[in-house]
N, C-alpha and C positions, 0 to 999 in steps of 0.2 A: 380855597374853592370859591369860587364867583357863584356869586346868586343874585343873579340880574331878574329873576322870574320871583322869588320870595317873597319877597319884603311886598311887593305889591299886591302879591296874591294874599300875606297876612291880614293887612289895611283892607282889603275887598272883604273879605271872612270875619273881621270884627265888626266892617259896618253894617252886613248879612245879619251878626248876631245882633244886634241893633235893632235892624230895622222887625226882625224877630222877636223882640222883646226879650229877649234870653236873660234869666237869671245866672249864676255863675257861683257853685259853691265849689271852692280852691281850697282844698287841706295838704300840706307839709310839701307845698312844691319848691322849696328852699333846701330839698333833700335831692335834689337836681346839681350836678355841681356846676360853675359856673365856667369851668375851663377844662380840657383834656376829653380823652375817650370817656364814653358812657353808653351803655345798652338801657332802654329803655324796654319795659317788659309792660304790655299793653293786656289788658279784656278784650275778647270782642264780642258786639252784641249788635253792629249795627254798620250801616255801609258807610256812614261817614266817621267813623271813628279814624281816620290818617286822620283829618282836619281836626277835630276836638283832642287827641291824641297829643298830637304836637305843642296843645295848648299848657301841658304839664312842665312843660322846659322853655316857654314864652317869660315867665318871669326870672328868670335864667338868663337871657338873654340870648337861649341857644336855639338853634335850626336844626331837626330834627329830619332823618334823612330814615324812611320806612322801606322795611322789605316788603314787598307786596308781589301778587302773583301776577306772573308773566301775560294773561288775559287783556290787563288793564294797560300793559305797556302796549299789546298788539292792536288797542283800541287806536280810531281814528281821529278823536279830542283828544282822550284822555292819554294817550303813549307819548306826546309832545310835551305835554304838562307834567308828566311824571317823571320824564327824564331831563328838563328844565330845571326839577325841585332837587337832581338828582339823586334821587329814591331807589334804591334796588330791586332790581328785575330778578323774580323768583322763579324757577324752572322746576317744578314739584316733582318731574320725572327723574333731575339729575340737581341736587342742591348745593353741590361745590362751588359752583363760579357763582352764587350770589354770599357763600360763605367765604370764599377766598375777598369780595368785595367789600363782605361786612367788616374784616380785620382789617382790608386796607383803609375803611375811611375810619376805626375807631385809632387805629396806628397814627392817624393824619390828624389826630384829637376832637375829630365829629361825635357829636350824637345820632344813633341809631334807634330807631324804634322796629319794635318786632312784636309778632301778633303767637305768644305760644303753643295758642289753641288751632291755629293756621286757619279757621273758617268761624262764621257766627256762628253762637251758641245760639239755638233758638229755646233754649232754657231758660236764658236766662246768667244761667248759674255759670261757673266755669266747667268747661270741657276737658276731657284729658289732655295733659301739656306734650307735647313733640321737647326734646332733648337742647335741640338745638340752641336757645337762649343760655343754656349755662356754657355750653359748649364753646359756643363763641364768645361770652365774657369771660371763661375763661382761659382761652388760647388768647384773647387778646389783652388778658391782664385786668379789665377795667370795671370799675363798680356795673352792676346790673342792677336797675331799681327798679322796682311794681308798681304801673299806674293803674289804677281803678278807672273807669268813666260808668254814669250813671245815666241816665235819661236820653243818651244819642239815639235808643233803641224805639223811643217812641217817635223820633221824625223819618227815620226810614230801615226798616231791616225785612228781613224775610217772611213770610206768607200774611204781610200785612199790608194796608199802601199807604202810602208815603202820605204823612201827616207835618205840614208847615206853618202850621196856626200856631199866633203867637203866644207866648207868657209861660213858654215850658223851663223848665231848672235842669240843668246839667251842671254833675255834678265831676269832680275829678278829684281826684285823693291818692295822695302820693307817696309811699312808700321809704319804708329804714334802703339804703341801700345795702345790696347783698355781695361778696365776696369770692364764685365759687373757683374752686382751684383743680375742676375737672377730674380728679381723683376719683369721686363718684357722680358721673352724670345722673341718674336715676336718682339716686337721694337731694341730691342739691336740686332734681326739679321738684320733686314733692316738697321740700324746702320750700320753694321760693309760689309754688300753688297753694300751700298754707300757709304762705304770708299775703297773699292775693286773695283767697278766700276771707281771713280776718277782714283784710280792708273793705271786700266788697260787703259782708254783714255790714260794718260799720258805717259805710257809704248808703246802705239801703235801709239800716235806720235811722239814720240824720237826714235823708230827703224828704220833705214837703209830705205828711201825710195826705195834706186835700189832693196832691198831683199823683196819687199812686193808692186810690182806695180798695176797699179788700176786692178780687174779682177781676183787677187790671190785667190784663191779656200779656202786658211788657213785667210783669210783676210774678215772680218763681211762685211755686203754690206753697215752697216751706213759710213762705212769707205772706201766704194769705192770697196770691193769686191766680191766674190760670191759665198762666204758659203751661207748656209740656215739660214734662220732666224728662230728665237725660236719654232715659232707655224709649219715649215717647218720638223723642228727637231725632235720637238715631234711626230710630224706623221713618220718619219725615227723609231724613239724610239719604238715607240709603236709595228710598225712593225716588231724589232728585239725580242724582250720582244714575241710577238705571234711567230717566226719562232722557237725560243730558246723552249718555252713552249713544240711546236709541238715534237721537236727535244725530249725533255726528256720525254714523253708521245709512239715517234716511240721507243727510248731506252729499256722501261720498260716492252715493251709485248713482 
């Protein structure tokens, strides 16, 4: 596969993190393999997580090709850039043809990255997982491994605004890879969301206590802060989901 658009987009995005001051705390990303199919099984908590995401299999030496939702490929920037990176275009109404895609590129011996929660958590915490991630490592055979990411949440995610100020730690923590064999979807994802929940506890106690003190709005309240908790969230959710509705309904008449 050609990546004419990558490689330069990587170099733009580190010296971003650069000029950011970004700290960088990197655990077990040697659990990445360095050749052949891989699904990478991502958190999410924040809109740039493709960008910091991918950074789990940068020492790898791999390029990491995310399924994302169809919105961002119909964008005007962004659907050129995303299909450049060649990235998977997600159709939430019908998900075979980006699941038929994902086997083809782990077949071709790509890494994949996938988001199992499918939207941000604005918890925080992990959200119930969608099936799909075992599903597809295991009709395509290939190791599936859990990336944690920690601090993308406080430069830009939902009902907060986008905060670019420098000297923030993100952190990424990389997971045993997992094995599943499709037999039981439902179990192998509770699996593999209690081994994504360990990491994240342990990712959220090895970061920077001055950068996350008790109170922190990006910080779960089991942890001392004062995001919403899950059932908090989902009422948030549901809410946006009815406003959005409304909004494509005032569009159409």
């Amino acid at each position: 596969m050609r990546d004419l658009t990558y490689p330069p987009i990587i170099l733009t995005a580190k010296t971003a993190f650069r000029a950011l001051g970004q700290t960088f705390q990197m655990t077990g990303t040697d659990n990445v393999p360095r050749s052949g199919g891989v699904l990478l099984a991502v958190n999410h908590i924040s809109y740039v997580d493709f960008i910091y995401g991918g950074l789990a299999a940068n020492p790898s030496g791999r390029l990491v090709r995310f399924m994302a939702k169809r919105e961002l490929f119909d964008h005007a920037l962004a659907g050129p850039l995303m299909r450049s990176l060649h990235h998977i275009e997600v159709d939430r109404a019908d998900g075979i043809g980006s699941y038929q895609k994902a086997l083809e590129y782990l077949a071709a011996g790509e890494a994949v990255g996938i988001f199992p929660e499918a939207t941000i958590s604005r918890a925080m915490v992990l959200k119930e997982f969608k099936t799909g991630a075992v599903r597809i490592a295991a009709a395509a055979q290939v190791p599936l491994v859990p990336v944690i990411l920690w601090g993308t949440q406080r430069m830009i995610t939902k009902d907060h605004p986008r905060d670019l100020s420098r000297g923030k730690t993100i952190a990424i923590t990389v997971g045993t890879p997992q094995h599943p064999t499709g037999a039981d979807p439902v179990g192998e994802t509770a699996a593999l969301k209690a081994a994504m929940t360990d990491l994240l506890d342990q990712t959220i106690k090895a970061y920077p206590a001055d950068e996350q003190p008790p109170g922190s709005w990006w910080l779960p309240q089991s942890y001392g802060g004062s995001a919403p908790t899950l059932e908090e969230a989902a009422v948030l959710e549901a809410t946006e989901k009815r406003r959005r509705a409304e909004a494509r309904r005032a569009k159409r008449k």
